[in-house]
gemmi code that builds the backbone of each chain (N, CA, C; Angstrom):
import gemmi

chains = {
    "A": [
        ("UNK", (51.834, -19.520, -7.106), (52.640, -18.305, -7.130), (53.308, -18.160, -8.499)),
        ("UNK", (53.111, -16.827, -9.166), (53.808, -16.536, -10.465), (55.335, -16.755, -10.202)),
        ("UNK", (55.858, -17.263, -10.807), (57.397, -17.217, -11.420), (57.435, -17.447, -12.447)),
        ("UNK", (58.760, -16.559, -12.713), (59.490, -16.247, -13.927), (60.966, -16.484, -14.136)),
        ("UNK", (61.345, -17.153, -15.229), (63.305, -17.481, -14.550), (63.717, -17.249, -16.307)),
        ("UNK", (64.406, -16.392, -16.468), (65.169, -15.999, -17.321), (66.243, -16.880, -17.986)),
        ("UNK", (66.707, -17.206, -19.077), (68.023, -17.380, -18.906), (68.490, -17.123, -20.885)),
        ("UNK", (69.455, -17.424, -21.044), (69.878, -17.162, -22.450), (70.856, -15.920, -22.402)),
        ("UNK", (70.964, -15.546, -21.542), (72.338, -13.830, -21.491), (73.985, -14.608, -21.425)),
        ("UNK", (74.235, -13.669, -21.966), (75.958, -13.984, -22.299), (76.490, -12.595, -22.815)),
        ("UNK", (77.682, -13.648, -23.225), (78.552, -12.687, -23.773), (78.605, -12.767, -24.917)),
        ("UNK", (78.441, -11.427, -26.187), (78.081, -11.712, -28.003), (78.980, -10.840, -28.393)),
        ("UNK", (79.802, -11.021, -29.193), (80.151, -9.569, -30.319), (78.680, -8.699, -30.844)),
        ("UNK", (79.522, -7.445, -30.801), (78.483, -6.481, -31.860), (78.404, -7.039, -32.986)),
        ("UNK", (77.081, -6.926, -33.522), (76.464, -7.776, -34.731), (75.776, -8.781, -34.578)),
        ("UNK", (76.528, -9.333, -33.452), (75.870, -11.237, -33.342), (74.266, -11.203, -32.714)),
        ("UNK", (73.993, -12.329, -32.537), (72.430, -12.850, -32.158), (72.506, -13.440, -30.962)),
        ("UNK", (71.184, -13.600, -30.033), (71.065, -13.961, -28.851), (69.809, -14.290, -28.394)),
        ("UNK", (69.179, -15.068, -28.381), (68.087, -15.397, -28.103), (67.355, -15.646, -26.525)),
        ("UNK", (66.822, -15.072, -25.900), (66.782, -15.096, -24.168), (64.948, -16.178, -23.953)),
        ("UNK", (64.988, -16.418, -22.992), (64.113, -17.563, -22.706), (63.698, -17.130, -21.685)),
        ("UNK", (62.322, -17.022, -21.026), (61.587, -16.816, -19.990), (60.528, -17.913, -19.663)),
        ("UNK", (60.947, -18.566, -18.790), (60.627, -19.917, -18.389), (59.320, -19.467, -16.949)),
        ("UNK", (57.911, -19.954, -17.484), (57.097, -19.524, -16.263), (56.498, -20.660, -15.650)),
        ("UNK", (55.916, -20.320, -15.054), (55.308, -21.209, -13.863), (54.068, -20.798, -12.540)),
        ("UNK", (53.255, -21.686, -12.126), (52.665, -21.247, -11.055), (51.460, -20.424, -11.882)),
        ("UNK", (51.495, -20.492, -13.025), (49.988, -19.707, -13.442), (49.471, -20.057, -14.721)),
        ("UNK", (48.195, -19.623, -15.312), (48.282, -20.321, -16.866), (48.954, -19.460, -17.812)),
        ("UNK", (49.931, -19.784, -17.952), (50.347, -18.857, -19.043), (49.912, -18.445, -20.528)),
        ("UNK", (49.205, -19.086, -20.664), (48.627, -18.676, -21.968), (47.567, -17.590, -21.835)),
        ("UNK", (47.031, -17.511, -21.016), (46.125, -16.362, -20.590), (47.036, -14.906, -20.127)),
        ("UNK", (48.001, -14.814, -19.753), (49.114, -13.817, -19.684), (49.369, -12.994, -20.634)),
        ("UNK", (49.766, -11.137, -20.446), (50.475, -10.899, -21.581), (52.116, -11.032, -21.138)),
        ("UNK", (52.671, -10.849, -21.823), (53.730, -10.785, -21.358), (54.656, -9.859, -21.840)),
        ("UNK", (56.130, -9.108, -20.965), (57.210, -8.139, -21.311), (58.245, -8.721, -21.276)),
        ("UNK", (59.449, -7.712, -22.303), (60.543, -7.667, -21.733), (60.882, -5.846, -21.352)),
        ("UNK", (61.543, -5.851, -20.320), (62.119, -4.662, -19.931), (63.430, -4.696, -19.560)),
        ("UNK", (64.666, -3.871, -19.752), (65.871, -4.206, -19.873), (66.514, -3.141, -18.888)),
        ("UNK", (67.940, -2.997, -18.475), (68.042, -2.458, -17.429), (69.479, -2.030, -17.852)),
        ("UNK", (70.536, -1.087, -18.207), (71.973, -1.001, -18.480), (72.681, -0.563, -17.278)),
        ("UNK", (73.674, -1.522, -16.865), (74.367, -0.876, -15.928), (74.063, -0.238, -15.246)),
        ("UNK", (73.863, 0.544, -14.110), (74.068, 1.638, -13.835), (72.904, 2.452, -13.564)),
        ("UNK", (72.222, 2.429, -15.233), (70.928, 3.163, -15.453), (69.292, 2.659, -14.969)),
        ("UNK", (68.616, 3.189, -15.403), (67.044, 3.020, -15.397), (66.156, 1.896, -16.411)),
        ("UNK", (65.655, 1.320, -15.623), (64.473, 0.655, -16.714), (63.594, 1.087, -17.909)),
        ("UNK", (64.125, 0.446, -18.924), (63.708, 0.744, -20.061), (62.730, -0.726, -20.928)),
        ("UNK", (61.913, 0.037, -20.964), (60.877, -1.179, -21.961), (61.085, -1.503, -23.346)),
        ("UNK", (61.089, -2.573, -23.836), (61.178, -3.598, -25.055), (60.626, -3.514, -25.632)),
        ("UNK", (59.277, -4.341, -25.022), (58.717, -5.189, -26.344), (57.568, -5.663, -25.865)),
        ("UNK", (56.539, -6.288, -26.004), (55.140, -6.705, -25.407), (54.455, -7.862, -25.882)),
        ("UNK", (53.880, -8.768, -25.520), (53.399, -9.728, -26.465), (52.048, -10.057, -25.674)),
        ("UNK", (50.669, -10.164, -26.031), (49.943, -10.709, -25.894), (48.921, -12.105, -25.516)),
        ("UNK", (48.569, -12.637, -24.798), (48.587, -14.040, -24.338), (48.338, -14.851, -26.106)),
        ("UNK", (47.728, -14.464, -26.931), (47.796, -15.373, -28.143), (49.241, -15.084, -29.550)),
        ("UNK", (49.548, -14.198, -28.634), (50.577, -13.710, -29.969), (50.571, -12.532, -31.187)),
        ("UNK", (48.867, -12.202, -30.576), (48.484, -11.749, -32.072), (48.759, -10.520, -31.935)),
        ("UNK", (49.001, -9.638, -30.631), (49.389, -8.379, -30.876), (50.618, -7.930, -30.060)),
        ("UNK", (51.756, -7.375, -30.990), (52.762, -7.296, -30.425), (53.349, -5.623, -30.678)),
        ("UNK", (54.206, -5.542, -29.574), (54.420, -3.945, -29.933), (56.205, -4.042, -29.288)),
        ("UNK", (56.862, -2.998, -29.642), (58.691, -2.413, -29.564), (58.689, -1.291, -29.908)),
        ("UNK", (59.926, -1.220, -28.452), (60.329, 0.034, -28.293), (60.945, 0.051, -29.446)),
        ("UNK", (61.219, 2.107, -29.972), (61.835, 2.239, -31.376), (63.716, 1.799, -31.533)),
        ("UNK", (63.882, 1.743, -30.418), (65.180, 1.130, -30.324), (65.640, -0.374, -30.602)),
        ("UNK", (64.401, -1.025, -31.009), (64.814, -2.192, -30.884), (64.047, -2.944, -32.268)),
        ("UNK", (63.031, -2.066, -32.621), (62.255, -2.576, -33.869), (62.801, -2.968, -35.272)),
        ("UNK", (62.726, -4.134, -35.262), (63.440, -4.340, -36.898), (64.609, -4.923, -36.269)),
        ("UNK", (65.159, -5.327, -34.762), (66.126, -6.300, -34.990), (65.747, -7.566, -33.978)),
        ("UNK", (64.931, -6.890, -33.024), (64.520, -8.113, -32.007), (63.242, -8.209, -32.125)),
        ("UNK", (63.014, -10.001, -31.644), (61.554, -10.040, -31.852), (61.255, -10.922, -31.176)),
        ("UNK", (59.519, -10.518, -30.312), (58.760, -11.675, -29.222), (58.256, -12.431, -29.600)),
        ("UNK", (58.050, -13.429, -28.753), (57.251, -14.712, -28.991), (57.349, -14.972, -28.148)),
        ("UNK", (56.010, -16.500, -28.115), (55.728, -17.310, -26.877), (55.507, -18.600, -27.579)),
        ("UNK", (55.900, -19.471, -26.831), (55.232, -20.899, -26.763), (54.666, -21.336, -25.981)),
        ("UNK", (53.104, -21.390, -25.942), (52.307, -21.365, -24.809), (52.039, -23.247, -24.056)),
        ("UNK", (52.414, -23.904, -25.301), (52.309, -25.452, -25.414), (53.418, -25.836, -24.087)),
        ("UNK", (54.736, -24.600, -24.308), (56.048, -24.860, -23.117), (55.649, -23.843, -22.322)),
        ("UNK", (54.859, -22.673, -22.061), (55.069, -21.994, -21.265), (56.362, -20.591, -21.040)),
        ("UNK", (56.528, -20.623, -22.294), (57.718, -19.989, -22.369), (57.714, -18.516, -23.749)),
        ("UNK", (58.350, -17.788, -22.800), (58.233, -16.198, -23.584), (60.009, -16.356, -24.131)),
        ("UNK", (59.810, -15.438, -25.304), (61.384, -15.505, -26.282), (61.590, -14.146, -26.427)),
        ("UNK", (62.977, -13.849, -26.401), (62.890, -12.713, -27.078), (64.591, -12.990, -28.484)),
        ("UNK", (63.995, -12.591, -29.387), (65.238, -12.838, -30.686), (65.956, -12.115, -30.967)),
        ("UNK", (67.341, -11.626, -30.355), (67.594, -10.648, -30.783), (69.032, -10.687, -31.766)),
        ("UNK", (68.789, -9.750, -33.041), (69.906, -9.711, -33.902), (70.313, -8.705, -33.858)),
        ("UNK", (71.816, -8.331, -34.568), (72.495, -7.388, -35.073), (72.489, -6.317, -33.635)),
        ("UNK", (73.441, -7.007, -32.770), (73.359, -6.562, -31.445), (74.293, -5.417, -31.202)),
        ("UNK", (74.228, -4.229, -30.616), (75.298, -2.994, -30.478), (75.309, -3.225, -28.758)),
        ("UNK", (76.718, -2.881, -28.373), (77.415, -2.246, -26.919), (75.858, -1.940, -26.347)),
        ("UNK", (75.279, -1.169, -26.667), (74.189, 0.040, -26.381), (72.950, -0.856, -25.397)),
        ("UNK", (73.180, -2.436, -26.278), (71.955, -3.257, -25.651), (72.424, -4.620, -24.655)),
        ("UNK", (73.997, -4.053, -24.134), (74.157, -4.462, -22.814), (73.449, -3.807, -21.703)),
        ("UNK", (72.513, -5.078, -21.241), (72.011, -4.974, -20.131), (71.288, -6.178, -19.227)),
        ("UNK", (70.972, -6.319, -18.027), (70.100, -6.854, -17.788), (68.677, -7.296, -17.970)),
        ("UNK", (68.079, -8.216, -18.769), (66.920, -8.102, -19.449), (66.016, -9.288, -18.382)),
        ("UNK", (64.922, -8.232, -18.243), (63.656, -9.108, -17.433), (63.085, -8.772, -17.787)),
        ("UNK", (61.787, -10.554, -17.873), (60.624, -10.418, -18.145), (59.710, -10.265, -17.389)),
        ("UNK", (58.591, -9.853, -17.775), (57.524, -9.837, -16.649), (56.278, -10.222, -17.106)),
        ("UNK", (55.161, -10.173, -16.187), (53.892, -11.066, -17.007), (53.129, -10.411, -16.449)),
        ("UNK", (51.617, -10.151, -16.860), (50.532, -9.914, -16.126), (49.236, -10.731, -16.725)),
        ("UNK", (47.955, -10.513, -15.981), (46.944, -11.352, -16.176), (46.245, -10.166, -17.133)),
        ("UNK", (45.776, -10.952, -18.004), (44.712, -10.170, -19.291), (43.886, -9.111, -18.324)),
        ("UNK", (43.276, -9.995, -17.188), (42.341, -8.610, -16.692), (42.637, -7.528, -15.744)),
        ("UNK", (43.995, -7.522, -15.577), (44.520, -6.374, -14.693), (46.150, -5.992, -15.324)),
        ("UNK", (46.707, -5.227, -14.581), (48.094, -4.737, -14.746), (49.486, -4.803, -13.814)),
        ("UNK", (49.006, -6.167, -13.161), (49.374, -6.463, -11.867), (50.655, -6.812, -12.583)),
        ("UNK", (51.774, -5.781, -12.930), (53.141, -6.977, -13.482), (54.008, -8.160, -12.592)),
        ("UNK", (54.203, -8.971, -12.805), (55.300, -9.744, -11.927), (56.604, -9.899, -12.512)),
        ("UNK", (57.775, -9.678, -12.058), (58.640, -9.817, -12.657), (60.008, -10.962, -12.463)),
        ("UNK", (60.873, -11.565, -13.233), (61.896, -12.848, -13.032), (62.587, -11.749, -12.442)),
        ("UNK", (63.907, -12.254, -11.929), (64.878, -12.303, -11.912), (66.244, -11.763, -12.874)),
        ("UNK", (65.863, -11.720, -13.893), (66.803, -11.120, -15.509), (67.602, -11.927, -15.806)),
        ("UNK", (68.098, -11.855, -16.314), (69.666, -12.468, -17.454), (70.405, -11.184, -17.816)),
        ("UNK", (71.918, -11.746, -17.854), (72.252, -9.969, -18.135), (73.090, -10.514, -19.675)),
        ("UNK", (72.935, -9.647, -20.505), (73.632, -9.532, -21.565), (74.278, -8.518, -21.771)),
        ("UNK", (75.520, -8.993, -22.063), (76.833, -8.177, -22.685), (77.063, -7.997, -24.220)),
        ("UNK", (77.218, -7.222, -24.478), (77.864, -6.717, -25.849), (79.402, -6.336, -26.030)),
        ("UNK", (79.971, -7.096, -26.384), (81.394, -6.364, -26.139), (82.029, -7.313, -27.167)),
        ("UNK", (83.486, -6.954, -28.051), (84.288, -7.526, -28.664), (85.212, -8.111, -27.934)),
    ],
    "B": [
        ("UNK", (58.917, 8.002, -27.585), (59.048, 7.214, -26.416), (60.434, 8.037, -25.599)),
        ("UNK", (59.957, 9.233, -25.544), (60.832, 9.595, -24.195), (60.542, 8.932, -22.841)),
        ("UNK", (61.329, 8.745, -21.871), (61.020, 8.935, -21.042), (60.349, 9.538, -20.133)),
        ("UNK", (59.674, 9.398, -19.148), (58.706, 10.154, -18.539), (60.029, 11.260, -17.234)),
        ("UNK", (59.524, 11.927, -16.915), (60.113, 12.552, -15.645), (59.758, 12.691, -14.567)),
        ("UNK", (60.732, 12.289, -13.944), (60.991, 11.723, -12.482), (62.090, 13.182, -12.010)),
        ("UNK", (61.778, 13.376, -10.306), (63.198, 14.218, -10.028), (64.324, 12.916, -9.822)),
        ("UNK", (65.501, 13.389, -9.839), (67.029, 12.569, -9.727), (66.285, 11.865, -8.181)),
        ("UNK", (66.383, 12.609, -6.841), (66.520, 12.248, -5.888), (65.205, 13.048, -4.923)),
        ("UNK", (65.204, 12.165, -3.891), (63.862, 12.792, -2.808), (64.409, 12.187, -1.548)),
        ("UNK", (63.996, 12.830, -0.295), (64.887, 12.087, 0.547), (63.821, 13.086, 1.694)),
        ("UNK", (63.826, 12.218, 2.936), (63.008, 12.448, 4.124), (63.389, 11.759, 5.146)),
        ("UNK", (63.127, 12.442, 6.418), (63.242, 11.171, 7.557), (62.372, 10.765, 7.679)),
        ("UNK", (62.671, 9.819, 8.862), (61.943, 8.252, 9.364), (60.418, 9.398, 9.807)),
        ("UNK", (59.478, 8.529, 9.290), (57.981, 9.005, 9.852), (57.535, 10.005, 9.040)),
        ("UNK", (58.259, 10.975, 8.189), (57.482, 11.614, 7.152), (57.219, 11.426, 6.167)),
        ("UNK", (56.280, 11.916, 5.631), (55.538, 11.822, 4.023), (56.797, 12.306, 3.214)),
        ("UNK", (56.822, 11.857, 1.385), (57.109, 12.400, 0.264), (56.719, 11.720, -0.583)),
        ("UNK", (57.125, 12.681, -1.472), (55.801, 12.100, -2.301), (56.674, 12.434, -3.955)),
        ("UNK", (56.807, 11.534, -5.006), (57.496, 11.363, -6.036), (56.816, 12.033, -6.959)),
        ("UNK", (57.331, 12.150, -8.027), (56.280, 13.282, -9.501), (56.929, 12.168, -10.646)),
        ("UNK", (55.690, 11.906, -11.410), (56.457, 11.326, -12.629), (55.723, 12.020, -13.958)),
        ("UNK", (56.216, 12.884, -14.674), (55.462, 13.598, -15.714), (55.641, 13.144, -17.203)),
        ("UNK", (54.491, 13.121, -17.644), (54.132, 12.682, -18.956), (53.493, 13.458, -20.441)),
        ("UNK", (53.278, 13.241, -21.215), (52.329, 13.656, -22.015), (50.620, 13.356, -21.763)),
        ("UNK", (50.248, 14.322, -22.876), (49.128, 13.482, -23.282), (49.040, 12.303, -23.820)),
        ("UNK", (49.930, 11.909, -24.847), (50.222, 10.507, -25.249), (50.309, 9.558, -24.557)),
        ("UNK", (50.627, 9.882, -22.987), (50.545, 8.602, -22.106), (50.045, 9.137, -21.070)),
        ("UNK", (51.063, 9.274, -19.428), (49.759, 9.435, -18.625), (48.577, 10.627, -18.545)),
        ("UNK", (48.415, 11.336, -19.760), (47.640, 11.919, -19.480), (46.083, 11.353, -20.064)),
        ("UNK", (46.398, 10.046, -20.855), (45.279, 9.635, -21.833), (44.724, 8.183, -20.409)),
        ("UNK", (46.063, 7.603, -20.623), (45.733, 6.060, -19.814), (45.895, 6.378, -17.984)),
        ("UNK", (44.866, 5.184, -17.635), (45.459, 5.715, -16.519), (46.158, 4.429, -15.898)),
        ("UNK", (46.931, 3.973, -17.003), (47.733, 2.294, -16.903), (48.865, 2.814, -16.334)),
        ("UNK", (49.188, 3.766, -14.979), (50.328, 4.117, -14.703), (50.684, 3.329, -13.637)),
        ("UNK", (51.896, 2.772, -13.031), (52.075, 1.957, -12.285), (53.809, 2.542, -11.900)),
        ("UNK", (54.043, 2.040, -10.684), (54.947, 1.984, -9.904), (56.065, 1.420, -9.500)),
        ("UNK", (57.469, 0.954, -9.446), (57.862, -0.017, -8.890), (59.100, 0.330, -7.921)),
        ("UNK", (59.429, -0.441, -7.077), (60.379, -0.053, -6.242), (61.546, -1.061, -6.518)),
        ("UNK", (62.234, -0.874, -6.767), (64.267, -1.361, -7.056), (64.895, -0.975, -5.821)),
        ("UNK", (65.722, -1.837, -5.220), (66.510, -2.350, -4.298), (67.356, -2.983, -5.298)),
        ("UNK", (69.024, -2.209, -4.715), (69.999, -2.495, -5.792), (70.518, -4.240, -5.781)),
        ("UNK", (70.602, -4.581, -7.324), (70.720, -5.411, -7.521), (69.743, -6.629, -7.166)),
        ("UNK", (68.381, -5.793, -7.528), (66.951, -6.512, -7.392), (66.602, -6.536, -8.373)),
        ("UNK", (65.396, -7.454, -8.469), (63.979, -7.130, -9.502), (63.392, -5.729, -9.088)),
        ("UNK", (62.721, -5.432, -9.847), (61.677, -4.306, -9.720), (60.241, -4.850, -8.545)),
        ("UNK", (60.169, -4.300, -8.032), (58.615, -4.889, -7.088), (57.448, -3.800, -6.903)),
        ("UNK", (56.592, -4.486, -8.176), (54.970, -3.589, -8.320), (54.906, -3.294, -6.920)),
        ("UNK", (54.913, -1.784, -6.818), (53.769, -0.948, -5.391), (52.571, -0.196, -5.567)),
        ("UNK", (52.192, 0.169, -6.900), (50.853, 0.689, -7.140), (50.944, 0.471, -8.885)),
        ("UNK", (49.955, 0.175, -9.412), (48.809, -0.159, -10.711), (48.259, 0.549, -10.928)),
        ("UNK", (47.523, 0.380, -11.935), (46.285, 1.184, -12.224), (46.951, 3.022, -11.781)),
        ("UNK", (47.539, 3.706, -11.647), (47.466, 4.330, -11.275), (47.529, 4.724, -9.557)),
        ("UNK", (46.341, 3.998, -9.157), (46.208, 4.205, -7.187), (45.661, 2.711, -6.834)),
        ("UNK", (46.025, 1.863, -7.449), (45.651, 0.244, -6.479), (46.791, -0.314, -6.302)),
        ("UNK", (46.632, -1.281, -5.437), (47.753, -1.556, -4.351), (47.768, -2.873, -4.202)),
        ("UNK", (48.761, -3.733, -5.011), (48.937, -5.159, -4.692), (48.487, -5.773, -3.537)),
        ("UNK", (47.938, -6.761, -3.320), (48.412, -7.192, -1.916), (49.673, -7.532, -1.553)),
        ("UNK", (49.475, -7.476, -0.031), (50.878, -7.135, 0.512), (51.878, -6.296, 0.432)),
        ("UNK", (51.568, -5.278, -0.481), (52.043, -4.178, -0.356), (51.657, -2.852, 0.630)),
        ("UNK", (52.530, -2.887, 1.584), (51.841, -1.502, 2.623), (51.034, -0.328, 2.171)),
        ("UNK", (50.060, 0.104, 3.049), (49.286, 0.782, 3.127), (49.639, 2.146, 3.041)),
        ("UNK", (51.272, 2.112, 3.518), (51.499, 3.680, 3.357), (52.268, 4.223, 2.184)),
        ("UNK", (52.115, 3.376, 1.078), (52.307, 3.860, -0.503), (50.733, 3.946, -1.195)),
        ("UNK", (50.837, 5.203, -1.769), (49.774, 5.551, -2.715), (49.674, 6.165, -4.051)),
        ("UNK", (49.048, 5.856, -4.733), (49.375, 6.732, -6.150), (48.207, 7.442, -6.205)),
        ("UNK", (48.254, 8.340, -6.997), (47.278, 8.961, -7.797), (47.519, 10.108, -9.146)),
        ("UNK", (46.682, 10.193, -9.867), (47.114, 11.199, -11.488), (46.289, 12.397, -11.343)),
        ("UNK", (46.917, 13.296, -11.838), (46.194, 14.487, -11.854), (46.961, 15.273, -13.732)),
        ("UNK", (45.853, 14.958, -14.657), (46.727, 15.339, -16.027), (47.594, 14.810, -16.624)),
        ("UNK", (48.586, 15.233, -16.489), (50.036, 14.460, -17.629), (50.615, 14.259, -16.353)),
        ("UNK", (50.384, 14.490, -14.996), (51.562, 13.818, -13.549), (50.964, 12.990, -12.751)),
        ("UNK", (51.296, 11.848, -12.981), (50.774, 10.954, -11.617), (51.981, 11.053, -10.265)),
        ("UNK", (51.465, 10.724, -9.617), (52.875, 10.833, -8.282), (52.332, 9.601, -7.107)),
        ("UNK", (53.137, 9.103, -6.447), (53.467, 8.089, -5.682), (53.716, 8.905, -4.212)),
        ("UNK", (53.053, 8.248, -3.174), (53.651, 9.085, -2.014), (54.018, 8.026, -1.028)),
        ("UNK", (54.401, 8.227, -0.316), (55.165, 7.464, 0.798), (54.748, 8.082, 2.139)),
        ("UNK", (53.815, 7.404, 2.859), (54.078, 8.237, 4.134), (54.591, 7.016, 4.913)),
        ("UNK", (54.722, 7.636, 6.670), (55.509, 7.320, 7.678), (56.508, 6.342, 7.426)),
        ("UNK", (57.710, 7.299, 6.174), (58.865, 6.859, 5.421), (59.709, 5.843, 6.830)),
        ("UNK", (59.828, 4.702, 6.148), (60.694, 3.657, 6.899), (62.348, 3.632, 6.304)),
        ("UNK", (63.162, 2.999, 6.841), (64.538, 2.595, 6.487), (64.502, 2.035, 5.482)),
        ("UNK", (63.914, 0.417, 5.429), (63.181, -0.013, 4.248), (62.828, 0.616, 3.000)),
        ("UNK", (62.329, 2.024, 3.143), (61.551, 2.466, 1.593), (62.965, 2.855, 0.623)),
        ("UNK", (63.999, 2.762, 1.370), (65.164, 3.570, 0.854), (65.664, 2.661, -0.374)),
        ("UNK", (65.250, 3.326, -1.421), (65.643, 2.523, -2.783), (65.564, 2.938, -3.943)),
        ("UNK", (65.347, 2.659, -5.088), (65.482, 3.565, -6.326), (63.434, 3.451, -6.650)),
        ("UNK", (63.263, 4.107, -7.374), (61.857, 3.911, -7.443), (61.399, 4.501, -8.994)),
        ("UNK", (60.463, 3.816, -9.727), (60.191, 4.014, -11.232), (58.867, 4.060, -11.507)),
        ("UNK", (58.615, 4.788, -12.501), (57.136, 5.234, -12.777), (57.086, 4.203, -14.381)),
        ("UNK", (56.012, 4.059, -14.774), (55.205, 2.938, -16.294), (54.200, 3.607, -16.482)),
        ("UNK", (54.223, 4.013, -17.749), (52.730, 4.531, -18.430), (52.462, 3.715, -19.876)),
        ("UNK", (51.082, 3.023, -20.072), (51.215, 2.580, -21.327), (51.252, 4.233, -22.228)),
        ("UNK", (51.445, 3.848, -23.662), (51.651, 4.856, -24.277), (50.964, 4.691, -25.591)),
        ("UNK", (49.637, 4.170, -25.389), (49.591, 3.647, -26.954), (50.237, 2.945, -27.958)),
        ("UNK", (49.384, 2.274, -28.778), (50.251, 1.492, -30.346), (51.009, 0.541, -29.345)),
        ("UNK", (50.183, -0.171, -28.293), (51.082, -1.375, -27.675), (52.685, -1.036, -27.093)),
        ("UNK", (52.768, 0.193, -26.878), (53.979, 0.441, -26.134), (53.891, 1.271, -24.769)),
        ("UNK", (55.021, 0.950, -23.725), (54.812, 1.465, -22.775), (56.333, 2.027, -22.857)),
        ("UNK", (55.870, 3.211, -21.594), (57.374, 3.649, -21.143), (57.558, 4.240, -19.912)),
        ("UNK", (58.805, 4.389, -19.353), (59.708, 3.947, -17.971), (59.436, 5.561, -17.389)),
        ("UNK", (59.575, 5.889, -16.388), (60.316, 7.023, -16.161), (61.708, 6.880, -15.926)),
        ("UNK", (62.209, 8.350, -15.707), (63.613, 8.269, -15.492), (64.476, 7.928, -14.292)),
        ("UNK", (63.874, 7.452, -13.175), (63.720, 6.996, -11.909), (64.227, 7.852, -11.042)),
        ("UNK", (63.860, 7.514, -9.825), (63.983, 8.461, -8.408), (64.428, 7.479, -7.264)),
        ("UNK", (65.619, 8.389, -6.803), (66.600, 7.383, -5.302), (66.444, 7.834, -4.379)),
        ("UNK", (65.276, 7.326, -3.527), (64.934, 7.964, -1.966), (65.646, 7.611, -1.217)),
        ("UNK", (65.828, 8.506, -0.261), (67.106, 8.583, 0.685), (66.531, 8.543, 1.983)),
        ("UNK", (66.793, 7.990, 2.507), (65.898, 7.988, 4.654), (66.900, 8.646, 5.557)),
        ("UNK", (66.779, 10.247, 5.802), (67.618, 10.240, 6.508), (67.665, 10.191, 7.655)),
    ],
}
model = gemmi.Model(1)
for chain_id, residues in chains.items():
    chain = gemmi.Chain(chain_id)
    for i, (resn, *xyz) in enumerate(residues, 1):
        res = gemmi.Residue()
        res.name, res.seqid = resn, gemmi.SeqId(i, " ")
        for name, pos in zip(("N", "CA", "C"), xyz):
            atom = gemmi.Atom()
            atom.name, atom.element = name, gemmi.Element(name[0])
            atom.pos, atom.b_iso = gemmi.Position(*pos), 0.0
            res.add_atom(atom)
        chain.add_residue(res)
    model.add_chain(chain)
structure = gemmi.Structure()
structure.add_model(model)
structure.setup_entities()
C-alpha cells in the first residue's frame, strides 16, 4: 500500500527558509512521479511543483518559481521541497502526492502545515 | 495558470443525480484529457474519484463518473448519499509540466 508522511512544516518569519520532507513507502519509489500541492486555510487546492521519477524533468507553479525547489532522493525514498524567501501568502498546508509513471492514479500523505507569520 | 471553474456550491437529495462542471481552456482540459477528480472531507487529504478524465480507482463507487466534452469535463454523482457531502476539486495537466486545480465545489445532501 502507497504511503506518504510529510513532515518539515512550522512556524518561519517572512523571508526565512523551510525545507518539507515526504517520506514514502509501500511502493518503488523511484519509478514514481511525484507532487507537491498546497492548501491555505480556508481555501482550495493549489498545485506547486512536479518532479519526475529520475529528476530530470521538473515543472512550478508561477507563484513559486525562482524561490522553491523539488527534489528526490530515490537511494532514501524521499521527495523535498526547498523553500526560500517565504511570504504570509505561502501559509498553508502542503501535501505530497505520487503517482506511477504509467497512469495518473495520484495518492496523497497526509500534509504538514506551514505558517508564515512574524 | 488560472484556475479552472468550478460552481461555489451544488446540492441534492438523498438518491438523486448532480453532476459538477469544471471549465478550462484549450491549454488544458481542452488539449489533455489528464483531468482528474478529488473529493475533500474537511480536514482531510484529498481522495482520487476519477482519472484520466472517466476511470475510476478501485474502490471507488460506481456511482461517480467523469467525462469531457471540449474545455468542460464534469463529474456526476448519482444516487447522492450522506457520505458524498464534501468539498470536491477538479486537476487538469496544463502543459510545460504544470498542472492546475479548479476552484472547488461544496456538495450539500439535503
Amino acid at each position: 500500500e502507497v504511503q506518504l508522511v510529510e513532515s518539515g512544516g512550522g512556524l518561519v518569519q517572512p523571508g526565512g527558509s523551510l525545507r518539507l520532507s515526504c517520506a514514502a513507502s509501500g511502493f518503488t519509489f523511484s519509478t514514481y512521479w511525484m507532487h507537491w500541492v498546497r492548501q491555505a486555510p480556508g481555501k482550495g487546492l493549489v498545485w506547486v511543483s512536479r518532479i519526475n521519477s529520475d529528476g530530470s524533468n521538473i515543472g512550478y507553479a508561477d507563484s513559486v518559481k525562482g524561490r522553491f525547489t523539488i527534489s528526490r532522493d530515490n537511494a532514501k525514498d524521499t521527495l523535498y521541497l526547498q523553500m526560500n524567501s517565504l511570504r504570509a501568502e505561502d501559509t498553508a498546508v502542503y501535501y505530497c502526492a505520487s503517482r506511477p509513471s504509467t497512469s495518473h492514479e495520484w495518492t496523497w500523505g497526509q500534509g504538514t502545515l506551514v505558517t508564515v507569520s512574524s | 495558470q488560472s484556475a479552472l471553474t468550478q460552481p461555489a456550491s451544488v446540492s441534492g437529495s438523498p438518491g438523486q443525480s448532480i453532476t459538477i462542471s469544471c471549465t478550462g481552456t484549450r491549454s488544458d482540459v481542452g488539449t489533455y484529457n489528464l483531468v482528474s477528480w478529488y473529493q475533500q472531507h474537511p480536514g482531510k487529504a484529498p481522495k482520487l474519484m476519477i482519472y484520466e478524465a472517466s476511470k475510476r480507482p478501485s474502490g471507488v463507487s460506481y456511482r461517480f463518473s467523469g467525462s469531457k466534452s471540449g474545455n468542460t469535463a464534469s463529474l456526476t454523482i448519482s444516487g447522492l448519499q450522506a457520505e458524498d457531502e464534501a468539498d470536491y476539486y477538479c486537476c487538469s495537466y496544463a502543459g510545460s509540466s504544470t498542472f492546475v486545480f479548479g476552484t472547488g465545489t461544496e456538495v450539500t445532501v439535503l
